[in-house]
C-alpha positions as CSV (number, residue, x, y, z in Angstrom):
1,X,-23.4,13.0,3.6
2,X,-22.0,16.1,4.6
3,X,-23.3,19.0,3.5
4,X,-21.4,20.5,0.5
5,X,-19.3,24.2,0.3
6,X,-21.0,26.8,-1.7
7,X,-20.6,26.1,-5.8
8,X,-18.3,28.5,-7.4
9,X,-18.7,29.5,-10.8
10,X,-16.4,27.4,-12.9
11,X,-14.4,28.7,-15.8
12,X,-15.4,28.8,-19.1
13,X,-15.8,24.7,-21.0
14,X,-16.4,23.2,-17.6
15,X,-19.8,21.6,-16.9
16,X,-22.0,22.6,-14.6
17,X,-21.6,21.0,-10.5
18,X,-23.8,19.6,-8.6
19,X,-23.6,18.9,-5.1
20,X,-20.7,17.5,-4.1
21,X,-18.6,16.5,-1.0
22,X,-16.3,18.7,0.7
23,X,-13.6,20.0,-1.8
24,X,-10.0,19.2,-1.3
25,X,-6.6,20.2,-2.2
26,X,-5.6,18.3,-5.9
27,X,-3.3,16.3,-6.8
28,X,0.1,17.0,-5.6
29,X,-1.1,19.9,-3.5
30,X,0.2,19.3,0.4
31,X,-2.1,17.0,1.7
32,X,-3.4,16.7,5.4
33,X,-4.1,13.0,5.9
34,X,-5.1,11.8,9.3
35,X,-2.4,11.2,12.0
36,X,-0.7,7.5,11.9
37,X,-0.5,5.5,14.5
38,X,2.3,3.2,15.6
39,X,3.5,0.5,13.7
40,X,2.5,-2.6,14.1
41,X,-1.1,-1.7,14.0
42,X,-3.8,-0.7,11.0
43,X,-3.5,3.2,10.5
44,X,-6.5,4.7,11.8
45,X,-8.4,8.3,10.3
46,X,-8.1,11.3,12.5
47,X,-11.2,13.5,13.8
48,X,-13.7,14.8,11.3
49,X,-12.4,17.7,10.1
50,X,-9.2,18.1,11.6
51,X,-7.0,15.7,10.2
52,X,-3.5,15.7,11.7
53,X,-0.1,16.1,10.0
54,X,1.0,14.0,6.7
55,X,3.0,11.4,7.7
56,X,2.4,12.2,11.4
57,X,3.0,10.8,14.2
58,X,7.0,10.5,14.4
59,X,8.2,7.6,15.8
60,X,8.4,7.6,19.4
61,X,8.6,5.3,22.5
62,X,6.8,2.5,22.5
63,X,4.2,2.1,24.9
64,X,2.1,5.3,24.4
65,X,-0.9,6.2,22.9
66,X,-0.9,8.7,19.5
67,X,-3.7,11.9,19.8
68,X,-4.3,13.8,16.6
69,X,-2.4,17.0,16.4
70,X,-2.6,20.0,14.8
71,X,-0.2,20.3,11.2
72,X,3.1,20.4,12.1
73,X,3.1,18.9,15.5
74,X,5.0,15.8,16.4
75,X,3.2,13.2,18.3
76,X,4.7,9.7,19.7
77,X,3.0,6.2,18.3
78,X,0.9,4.3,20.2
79,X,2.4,0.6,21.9
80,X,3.8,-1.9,19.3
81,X,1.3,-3.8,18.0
82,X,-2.0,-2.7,18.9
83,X,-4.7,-0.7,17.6
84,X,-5.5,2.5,19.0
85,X,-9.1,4.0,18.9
86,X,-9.4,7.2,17.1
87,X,-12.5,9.3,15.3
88,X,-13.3,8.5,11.8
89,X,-13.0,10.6,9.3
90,X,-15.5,10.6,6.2
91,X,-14.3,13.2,3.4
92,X,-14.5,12.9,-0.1
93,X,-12.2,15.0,-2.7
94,X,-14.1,16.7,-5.7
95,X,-11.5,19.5,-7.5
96,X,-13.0,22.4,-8.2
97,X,-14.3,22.9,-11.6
98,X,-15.5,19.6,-12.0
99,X,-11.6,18.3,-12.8
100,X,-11.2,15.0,-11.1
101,X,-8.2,15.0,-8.7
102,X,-5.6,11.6,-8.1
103,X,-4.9,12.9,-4.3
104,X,-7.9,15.2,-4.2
105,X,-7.4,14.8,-0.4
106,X,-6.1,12.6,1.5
107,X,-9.0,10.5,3.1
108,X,-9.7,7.2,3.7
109,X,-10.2,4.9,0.9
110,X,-13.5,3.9,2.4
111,X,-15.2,7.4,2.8
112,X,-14.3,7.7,-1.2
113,X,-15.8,4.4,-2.2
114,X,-19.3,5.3,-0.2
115,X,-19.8,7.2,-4.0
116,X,-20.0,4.1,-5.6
117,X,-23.9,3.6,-4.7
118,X,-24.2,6.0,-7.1
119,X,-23.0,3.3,-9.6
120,X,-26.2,2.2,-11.2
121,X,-26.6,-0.8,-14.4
122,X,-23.2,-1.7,-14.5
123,X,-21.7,-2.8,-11.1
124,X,-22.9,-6.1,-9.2
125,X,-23.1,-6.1,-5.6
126,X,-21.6,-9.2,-4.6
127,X,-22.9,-11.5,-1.7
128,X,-20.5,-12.8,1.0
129,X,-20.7,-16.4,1.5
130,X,-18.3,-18.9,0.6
131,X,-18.8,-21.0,-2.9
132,X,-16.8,-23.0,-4.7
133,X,-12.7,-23.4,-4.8
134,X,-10.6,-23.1,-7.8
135,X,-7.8,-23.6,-8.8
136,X,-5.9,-21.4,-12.0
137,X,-2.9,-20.0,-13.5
138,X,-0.2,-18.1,-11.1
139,X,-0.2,-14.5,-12.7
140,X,-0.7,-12.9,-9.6
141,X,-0.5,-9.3,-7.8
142,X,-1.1,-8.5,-4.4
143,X,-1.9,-5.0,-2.5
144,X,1.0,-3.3,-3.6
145,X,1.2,-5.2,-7.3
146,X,4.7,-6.8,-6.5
147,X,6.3,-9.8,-6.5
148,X,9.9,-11.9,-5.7
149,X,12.7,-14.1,-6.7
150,X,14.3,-17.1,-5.4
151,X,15.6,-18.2,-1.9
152,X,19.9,-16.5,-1.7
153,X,22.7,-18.3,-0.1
154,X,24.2,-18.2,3.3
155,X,26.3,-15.3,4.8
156,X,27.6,-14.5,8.2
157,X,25.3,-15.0,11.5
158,X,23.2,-12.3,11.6
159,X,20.5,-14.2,14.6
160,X,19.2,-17.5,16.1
161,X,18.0,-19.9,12.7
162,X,16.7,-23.4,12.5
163,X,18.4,-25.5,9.1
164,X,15.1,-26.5,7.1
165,X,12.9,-24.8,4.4
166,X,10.8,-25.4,1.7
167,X,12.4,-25.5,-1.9
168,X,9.5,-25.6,-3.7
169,X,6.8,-22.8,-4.4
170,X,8.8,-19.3,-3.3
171,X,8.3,-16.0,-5.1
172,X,9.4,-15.1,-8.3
173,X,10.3,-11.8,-10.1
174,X,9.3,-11.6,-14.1
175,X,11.9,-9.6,-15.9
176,X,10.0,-9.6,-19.1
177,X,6.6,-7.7,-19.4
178,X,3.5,-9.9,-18.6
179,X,0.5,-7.6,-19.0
180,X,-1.4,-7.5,-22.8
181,X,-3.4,-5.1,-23.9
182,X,-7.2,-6.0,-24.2
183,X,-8.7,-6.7,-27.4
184,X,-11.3,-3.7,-26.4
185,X,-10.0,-1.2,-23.6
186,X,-13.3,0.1,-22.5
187,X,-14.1,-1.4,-19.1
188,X,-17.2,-2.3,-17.6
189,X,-17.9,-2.5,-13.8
190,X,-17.2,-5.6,-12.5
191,X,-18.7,-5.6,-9.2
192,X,-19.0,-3.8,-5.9
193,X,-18.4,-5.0,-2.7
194,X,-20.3,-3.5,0.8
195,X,-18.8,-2.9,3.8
196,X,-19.9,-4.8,6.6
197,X,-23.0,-2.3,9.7
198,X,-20.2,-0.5,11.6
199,X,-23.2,0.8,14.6
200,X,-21.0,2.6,16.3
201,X,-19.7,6.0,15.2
202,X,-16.4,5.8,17.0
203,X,-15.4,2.1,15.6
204,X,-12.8,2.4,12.7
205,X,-12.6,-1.4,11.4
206,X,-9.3,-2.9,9.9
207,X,-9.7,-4.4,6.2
208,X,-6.0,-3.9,5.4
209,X,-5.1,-6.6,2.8
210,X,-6.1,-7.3,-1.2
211,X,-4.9,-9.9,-3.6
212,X,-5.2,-10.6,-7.4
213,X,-4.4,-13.5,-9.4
214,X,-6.1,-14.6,-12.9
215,X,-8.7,-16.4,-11.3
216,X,-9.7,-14.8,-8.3
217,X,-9.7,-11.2,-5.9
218,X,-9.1,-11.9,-2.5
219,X,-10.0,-9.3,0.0
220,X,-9.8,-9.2,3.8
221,X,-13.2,-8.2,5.4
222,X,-14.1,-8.1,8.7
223,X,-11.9,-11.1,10.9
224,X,-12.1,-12.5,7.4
225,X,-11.1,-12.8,3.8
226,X,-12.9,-13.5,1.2
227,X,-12.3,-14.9,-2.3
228,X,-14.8,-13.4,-5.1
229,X,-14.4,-14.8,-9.0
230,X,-12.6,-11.3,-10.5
231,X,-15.0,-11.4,-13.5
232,X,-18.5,-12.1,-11.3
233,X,-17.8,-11.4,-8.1
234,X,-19.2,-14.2,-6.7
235,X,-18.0,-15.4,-3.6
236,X,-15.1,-18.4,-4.0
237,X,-14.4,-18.9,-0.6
238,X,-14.6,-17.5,3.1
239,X,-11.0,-17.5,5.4
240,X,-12.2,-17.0,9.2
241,X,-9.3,-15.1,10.8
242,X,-8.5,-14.9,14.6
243,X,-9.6,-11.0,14.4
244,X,-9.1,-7.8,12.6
245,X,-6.4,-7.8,9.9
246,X,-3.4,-5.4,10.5
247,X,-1.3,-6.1,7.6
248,X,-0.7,-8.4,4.5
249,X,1.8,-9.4,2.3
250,X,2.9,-7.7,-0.8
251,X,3.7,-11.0,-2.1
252,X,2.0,-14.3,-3.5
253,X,3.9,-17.3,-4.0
254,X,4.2,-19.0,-7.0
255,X,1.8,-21.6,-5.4
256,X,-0.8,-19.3,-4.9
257,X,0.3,-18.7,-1.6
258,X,0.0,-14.9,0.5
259,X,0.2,-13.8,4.1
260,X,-1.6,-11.8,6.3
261,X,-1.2,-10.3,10.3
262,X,-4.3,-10.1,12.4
263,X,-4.9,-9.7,15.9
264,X,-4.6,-12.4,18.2
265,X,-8.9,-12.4,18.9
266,X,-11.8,-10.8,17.9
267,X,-12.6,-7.2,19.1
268,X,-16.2,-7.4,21.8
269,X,-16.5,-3.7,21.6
270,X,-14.7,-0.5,20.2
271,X,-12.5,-0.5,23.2
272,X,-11.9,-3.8,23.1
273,X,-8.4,-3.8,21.4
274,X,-5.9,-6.8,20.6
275,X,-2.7,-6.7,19.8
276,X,-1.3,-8.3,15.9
277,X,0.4,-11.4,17.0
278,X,-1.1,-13.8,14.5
279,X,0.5,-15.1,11.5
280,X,-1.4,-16.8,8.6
281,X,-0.5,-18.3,5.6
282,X,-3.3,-18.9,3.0
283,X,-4.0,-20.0,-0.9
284,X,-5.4,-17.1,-2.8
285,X,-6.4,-19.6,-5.1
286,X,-8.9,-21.8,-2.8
287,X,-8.9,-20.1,0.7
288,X,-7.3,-22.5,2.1
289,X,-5.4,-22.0,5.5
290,X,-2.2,-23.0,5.1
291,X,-1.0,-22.3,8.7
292,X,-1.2,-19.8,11.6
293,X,1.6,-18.9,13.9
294,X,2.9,-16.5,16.4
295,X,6.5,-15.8,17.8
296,X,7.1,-15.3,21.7
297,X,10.1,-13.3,23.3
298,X,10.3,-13.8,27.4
299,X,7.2,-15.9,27.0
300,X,5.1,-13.1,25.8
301,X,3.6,-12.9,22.2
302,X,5.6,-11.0,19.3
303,X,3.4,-8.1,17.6
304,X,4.3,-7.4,14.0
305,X,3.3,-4.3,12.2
306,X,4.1,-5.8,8.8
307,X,4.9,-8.9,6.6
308,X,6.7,-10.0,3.6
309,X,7.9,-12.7,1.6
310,X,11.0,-13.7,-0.3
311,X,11.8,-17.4,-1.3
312,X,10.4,-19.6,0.4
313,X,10.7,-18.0,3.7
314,X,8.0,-15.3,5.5
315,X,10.0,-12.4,7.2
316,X,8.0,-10.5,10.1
317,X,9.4,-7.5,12.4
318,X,8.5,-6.6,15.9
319,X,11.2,-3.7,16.2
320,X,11.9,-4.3,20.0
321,X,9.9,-7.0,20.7
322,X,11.7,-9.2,18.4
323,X,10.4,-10.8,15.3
324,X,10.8,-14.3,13.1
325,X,10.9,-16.0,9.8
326,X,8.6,-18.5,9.0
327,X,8.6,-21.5,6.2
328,X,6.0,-20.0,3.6
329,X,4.5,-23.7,3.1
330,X,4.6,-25.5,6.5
331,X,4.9,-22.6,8.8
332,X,8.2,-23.5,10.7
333,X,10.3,-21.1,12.6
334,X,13.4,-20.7,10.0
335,X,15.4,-18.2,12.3
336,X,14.5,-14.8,14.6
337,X,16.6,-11.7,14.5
338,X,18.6,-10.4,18.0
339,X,17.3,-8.2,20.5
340,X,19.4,-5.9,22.3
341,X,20.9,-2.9,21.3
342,X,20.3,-3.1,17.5
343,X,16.7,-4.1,17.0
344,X,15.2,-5.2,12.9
345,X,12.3,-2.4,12.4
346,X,11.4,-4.6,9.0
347,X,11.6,-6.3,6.6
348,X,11.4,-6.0,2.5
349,X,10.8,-9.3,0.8
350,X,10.2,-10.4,-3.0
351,X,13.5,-10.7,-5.2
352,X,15.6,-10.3,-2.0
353,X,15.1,-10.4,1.6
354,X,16.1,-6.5,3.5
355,X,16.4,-5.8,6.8
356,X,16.4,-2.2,8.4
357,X,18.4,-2.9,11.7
358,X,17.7,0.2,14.1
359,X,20.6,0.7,16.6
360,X,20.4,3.3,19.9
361,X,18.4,4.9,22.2
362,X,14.9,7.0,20.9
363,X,15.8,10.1,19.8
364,X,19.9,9.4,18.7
365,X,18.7,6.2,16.6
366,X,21.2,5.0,13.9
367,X,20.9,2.7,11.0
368,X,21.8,-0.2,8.8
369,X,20.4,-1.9,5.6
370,X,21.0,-5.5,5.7
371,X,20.8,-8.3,3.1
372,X,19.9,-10.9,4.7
373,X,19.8,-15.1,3.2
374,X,16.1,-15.5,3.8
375,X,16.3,-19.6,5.0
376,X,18.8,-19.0,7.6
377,X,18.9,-15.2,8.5
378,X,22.4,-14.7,7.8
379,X,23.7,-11.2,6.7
380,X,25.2,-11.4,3.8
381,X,26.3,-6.9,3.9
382,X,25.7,-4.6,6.1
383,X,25.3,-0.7,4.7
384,X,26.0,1.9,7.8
385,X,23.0,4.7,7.0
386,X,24.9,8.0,7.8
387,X,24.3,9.0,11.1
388,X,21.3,12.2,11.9
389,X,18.9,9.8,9.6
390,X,15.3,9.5,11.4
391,X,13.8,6.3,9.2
392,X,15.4,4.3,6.3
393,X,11.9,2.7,3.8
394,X,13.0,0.3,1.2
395,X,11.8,1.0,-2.0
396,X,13.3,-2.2,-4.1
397,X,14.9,-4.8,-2.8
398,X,16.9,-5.8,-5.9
399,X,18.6,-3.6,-7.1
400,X,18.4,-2.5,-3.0
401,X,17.3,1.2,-3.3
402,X,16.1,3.4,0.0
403,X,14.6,6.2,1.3
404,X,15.9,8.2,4.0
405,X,14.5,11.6,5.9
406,X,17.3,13.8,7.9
407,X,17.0,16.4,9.7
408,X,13.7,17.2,11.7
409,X,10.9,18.2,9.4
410,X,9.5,15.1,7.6
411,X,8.3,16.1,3.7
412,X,5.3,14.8,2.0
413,X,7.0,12.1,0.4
414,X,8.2,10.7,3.7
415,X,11.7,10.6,2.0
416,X,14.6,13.9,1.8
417,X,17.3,11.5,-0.2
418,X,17.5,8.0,-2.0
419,X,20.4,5.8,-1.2
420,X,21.2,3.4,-4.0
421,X,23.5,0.3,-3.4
422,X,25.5,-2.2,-5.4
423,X,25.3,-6.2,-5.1
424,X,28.1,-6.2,-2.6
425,X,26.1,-3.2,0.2
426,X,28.4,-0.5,-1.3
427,X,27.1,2.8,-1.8
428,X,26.3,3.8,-6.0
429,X,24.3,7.0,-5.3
430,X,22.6,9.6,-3.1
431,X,19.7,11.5,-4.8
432,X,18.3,14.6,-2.8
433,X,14.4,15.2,-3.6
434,X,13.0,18.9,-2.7
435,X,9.8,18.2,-0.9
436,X,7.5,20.2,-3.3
437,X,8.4,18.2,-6.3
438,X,7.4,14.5,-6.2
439,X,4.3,12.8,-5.3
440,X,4.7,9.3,-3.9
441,X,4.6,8.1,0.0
442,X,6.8,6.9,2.3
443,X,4.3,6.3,5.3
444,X,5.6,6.7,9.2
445,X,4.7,3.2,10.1
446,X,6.5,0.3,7.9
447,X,9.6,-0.3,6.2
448,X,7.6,-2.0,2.8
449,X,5.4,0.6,2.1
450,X,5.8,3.2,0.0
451,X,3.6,4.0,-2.9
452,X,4.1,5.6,-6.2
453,X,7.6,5.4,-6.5
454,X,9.5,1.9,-8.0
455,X,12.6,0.9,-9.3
456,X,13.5,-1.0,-12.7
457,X,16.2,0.2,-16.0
458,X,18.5,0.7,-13.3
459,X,16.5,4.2,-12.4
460,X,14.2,4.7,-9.8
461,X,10.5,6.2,-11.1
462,X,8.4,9.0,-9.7
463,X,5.5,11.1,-10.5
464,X,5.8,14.9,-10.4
465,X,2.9,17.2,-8.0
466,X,0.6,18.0,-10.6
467,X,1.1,22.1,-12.1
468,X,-0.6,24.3,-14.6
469,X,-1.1,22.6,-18.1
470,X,-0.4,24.3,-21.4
471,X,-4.5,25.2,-21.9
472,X,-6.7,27.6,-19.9
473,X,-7.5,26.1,-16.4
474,X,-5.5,22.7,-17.4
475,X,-3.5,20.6,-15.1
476,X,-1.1,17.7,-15.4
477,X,2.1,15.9,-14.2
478,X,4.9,13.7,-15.2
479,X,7.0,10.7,-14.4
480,X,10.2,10.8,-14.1
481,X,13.4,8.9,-13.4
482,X,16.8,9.5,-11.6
483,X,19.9,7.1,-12.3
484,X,20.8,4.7,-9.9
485,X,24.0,4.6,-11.0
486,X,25.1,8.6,-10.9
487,X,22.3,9.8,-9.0
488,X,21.3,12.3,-11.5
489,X,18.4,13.3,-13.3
490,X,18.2,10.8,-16.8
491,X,16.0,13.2,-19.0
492,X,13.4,10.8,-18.8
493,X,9.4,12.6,-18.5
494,X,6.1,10.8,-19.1
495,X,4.1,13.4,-19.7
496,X,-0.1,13.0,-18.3
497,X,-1.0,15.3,-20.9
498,X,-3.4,18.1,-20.1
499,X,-6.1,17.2,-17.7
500,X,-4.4,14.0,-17.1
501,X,-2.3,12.9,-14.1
502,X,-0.1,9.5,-13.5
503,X,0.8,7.6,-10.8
504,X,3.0,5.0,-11.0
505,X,1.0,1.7,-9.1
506,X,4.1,-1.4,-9.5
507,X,6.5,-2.1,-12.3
508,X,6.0,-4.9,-15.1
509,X,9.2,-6.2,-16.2
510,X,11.0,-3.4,-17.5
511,X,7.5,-1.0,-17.7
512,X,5.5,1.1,-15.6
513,X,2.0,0.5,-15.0
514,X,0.2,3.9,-13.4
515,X,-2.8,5.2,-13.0
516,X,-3.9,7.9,-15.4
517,X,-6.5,10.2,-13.6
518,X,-8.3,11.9,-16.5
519,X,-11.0,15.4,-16.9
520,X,-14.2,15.4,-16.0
521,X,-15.8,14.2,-19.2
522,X,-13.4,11.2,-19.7
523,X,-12.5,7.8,-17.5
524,X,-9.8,6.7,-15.8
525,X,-7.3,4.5,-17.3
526,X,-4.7,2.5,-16.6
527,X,-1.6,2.4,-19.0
528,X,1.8,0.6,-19.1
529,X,4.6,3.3,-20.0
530,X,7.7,1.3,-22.2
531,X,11.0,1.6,-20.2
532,X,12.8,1.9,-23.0
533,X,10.5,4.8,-25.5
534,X,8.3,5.8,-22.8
535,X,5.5,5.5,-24.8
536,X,2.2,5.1,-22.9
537,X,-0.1,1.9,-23.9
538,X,-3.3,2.2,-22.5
539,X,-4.7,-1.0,-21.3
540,X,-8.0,0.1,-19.4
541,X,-10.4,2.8,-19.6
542,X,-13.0,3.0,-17.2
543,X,-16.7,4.3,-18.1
544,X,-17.5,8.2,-17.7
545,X,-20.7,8.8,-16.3
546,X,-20.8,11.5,-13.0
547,X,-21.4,8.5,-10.6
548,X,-18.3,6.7,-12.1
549,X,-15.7,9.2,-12.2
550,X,-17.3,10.9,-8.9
551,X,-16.6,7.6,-7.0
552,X,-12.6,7.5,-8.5
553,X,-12.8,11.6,-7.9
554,X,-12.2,10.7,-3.9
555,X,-9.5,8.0,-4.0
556,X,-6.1,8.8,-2.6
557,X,-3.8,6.2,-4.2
558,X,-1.2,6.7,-1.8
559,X,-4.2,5.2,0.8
560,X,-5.8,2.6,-1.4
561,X,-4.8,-0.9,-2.5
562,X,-4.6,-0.8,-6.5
563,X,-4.3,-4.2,-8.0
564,X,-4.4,-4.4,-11.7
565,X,-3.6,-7.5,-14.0
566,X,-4.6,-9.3,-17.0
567,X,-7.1,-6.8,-17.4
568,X,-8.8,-5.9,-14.7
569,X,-8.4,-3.3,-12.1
570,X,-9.5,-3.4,-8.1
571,X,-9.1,-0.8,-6.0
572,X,-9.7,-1.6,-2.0
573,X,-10.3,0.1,1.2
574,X,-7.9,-0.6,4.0
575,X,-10.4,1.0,6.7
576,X,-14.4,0.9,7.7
577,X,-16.1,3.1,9.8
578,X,-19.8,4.3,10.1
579,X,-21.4,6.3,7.0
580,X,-22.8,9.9,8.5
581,X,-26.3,9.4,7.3
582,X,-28.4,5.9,7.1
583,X,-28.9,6.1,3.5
584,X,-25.1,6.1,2.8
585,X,-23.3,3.0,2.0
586,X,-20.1,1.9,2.0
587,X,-17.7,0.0,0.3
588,X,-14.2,-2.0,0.7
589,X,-13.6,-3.2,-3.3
590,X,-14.5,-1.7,-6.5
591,X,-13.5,-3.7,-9.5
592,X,-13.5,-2.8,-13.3
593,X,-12.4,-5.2,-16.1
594,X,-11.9,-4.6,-20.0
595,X,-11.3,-7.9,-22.5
């Protein structure tokens, strides 16, 4: 590990530090997260040290490669759909004082989770061969804890489609709240599980994807995925995949069904690099390949940077390349959007299928929000984005809710204003949010992405930047809620309480379910907030001890995959590289579970 800053004397209650990582900012300080790259390819850390802008590079033309950057500086992606190499980055976040931090700093998940070898008598490291399938129940949540409703009906033309489809299976949205609270709340450590030997220094690994259903935790490994039993951890199943993964779904089908991108082969040596051309389907449940596609344009392979699901029909992008739908259950082409002037950038899936169509040349780029019928591509409304807009991110897909940035300077959040929209495309309500407020994400790279902020009660929910607390040397934050409907503040405030700090991870029904970051002497929790009283319900606390809370101390929500249902709570990496020292270990899953 590296070696840590001089101790400072901490002020008066707090217990004394031992050596720790480098320090970071806290929560809802700026942050300085690596550079990202371009989409269509896993987000790689920055150089050791010097991490480039949040939310950096812009986008750019297609074609070159991203360089880190100093704060502030712009920098072009690198080509659509590939990978680029870049120098890890292994920081963890410890806030001064011994107060544990949600954003501490903004590293990669997989730095963070090297802590958890200090995690003695509880946790179980798991193995990684393939056991067993089973089958279970479908209460399901996937990387970003989100799910979808049924297929929509036609509209006008809006590209090329094929008449066909499933009707069975498809994605469904609960309106009602699923999640109980444990009998006990106190959780336990489920299991750990290791990274796979990265030998090379320079080698940043993709393990983007996690999935969570009652019966088992699927998460991607290397040119793999791998089913553990969520109680366990023993190994289910094994899923070989063409190569590194580079994106997964949000979504799981009612019939246990998720997707993920890889790359089209496996990687022979750091700068061996593929691009993400591959499409598989897959059952959470057993492991089972459903299918594997790709899409071509002029004969040449599509690359996607993300994917989604809505119905019964998979939706992946390729911005100028193209893109295509696919049949979630036998993997036929359902339709592919046009190329030419106006290109689709992405896609947002679950209760309803959204398009962000980019129009123009780099650089004088215009928009439109598009709902589109998922089995044939039809456009069913198109909303013109007011022109000087740089990106458009979804944020909900029903009600259809999105984030915008204008002007040149991109904020923390990756958002300046919120554009809500009725169920005909018409315009309901602008928000503006000041960039030194709020603390979700809305990466560069992705139209389906953004983390910490979700919409439900007809308001859109958002966790403050933590401030001073009403004790000595106290902290906290709040969530809060703007109308969809007028675009103004409701009154709503969760408050964290001192010491404490939320962040919203997906919406239940009509609640919240966040992450509750706690002081130094207590756990983490998880809670469900009530849309209606706000009351927080907490329905997992995680143990205390030093090696516990040190381990939670460096994750960066906005960076990890947080899946938490019927119980229990996984947090995953999305990124590997090569631990500084030989005795460090690393980590893609940590898993905690309270009955």
């Amino acid at each position: 590990p590296q070696a840590p800053p001089a101790q400072q004397t901490p002020p008066p209650a707090q217990p004394p530090q031992g050596p720790s990582p480098a320090q970071g900012p806290g929560y809802g300080y700026p942050q300085t997260p690596p550079p990202q790259p371009g989409y269509g390819y896993p987000g790689q850390p920055g150089h050791p040290g010097q991490p480039g802008p949040y939310g950096q590079p812009q986008p750019g033309p297609y074609g070159q490669q991203p360089q880190p950057g100093p704060y502030g500086q712009q920098q072009p992606p690198g080509p659509y759909g590939y990978q680029p190499p870049t120098m890890p980055m292994h920081q963890m976040g410890q806030a001064p004082g011994g107060k544990k931090k949600v954003n501490s700093t903004a590293i990669i998940i997989t730095a963070a989770v090297a802590a958890i070898a200090l995690i003695v008598g509880g946790g179980v490291y798991v193995a990684t061969s393939a056991g067993d399938d089973d089958n279970g129940k479908k209460d399901t949540a996937s990387s970003e804890g989100t799910t979808g409703g049924k297929d929509d009906t036609k509209g006008d033309d809006g590209g090329s489609s094929s008449s066909g489809g499933s009707s069975s299976g498809g994605v469904e949205v609960p309106t009602e709240a699923q999640e109980k609270t444990p009998s006990s709340t106190s959780a336990k450590i489920l299991f750990q599980v290791p990274a796979h030997e990265v030998k090379e220094k320079l080698t940043i690994d993709s393990v983007k994807g996690s999935w969570l259903t009652k019966t088992t935790y699927a998460k991607s490994a290397l040119n793999k995925i791998i089913g553990y039993d969520p109680d366990s951890g023993k190994s289910k199943w094994t899923l070989d995949l063409a190569g590194q993964t580079c994106a997964g779904s949000r979504e799981i089908t009612t019939e246990g069904i998720a997707v993920v991108v890889t790359e089209s082969a496996k990687r022979k040596n750091n700068d061996d690099r593929h691009p993400c051309t591959e499409v598989t389907a897959f059952n959470v449940e057993t492991g089972k390949e459903v299918w594997t596609k790709s899409a071509e344009t002029s004969g040449e392979k599509v690359p996607f940077g993300e994917v989604t699901i809505s119905g019964t029909t998979v939706a992946a992008a390729g911005g100028y390349e193209g893109g295509a739908a696919f049949d979630v259950n036998s993997g036929k082409v359902l339709w592919s959007p046009k190329v030419g002037e106006c290109t689709d950038d992405g896609y947002a899936g679950g209760a309803q299928l959204v398009a962000v169509r980019k129009c123009g040349d780099y650089g004088s780029e215009t928009f439109q929000i598009q709902l589109l019928d998922p089995k044939s591509g039809s456009v069913k409304w198109t909303y013109k984005v007011p022109s000087g807009i740089q990106r458009a991110k979804i944020i909900s897909t029903n009600p259809v809710v999105f984030g915008v940035v204008t002007g040149s300077d991109v904020p923390l959040t990756g958002t300046t204003d919120i554009f809500s929209l009725d169920d005909s495309g018409k315009l309901r309500a602008k928000i503006s949010i000041p960039d030194d407020k709020y603390d979700y994400e809305c990466p560069v790279r992705g139209v389906w992405a953004c983390r910490g902020i979700y919409v439900g009660n007809d308001k859109v929910y958002m966790p403050t930047k933590n401030h001073d607390g009403t004790g000595s040397y106290s902290s906290t934050n709040e969530i809060v809620s703007f109308s969809l409907a007028t675009g103004k503040s409701t009154g709503d405030r969760v408050d964290a309480g001192d010491d404490y700090e939320l962040f919203p991870i997906r919406m239940d029904g009509p609640n919240i379910i966040a992450f509750k970051d706690g002081p130094y002497d207590k756990g983490a929790q998880i809670v469900s907030v009530d849309g209606k009283t706000l009351k927080q319900t907490k329905l997992l606390e995680t143990p205390s001890s030093e090696s516990v809370l040190r381990a939670i101390s460096g994750m960066t929500p906005t960076l990890s995959e947080m899946l938490y249902t019927d119980g229990r709570w996984f947090i995953g990496s999305e990124l590997v590289s090569k631990p500084y020292s030989d005795d460090e270990k690393e980590y893609t899953a940590l898993g905690f579970g309270a009955k």
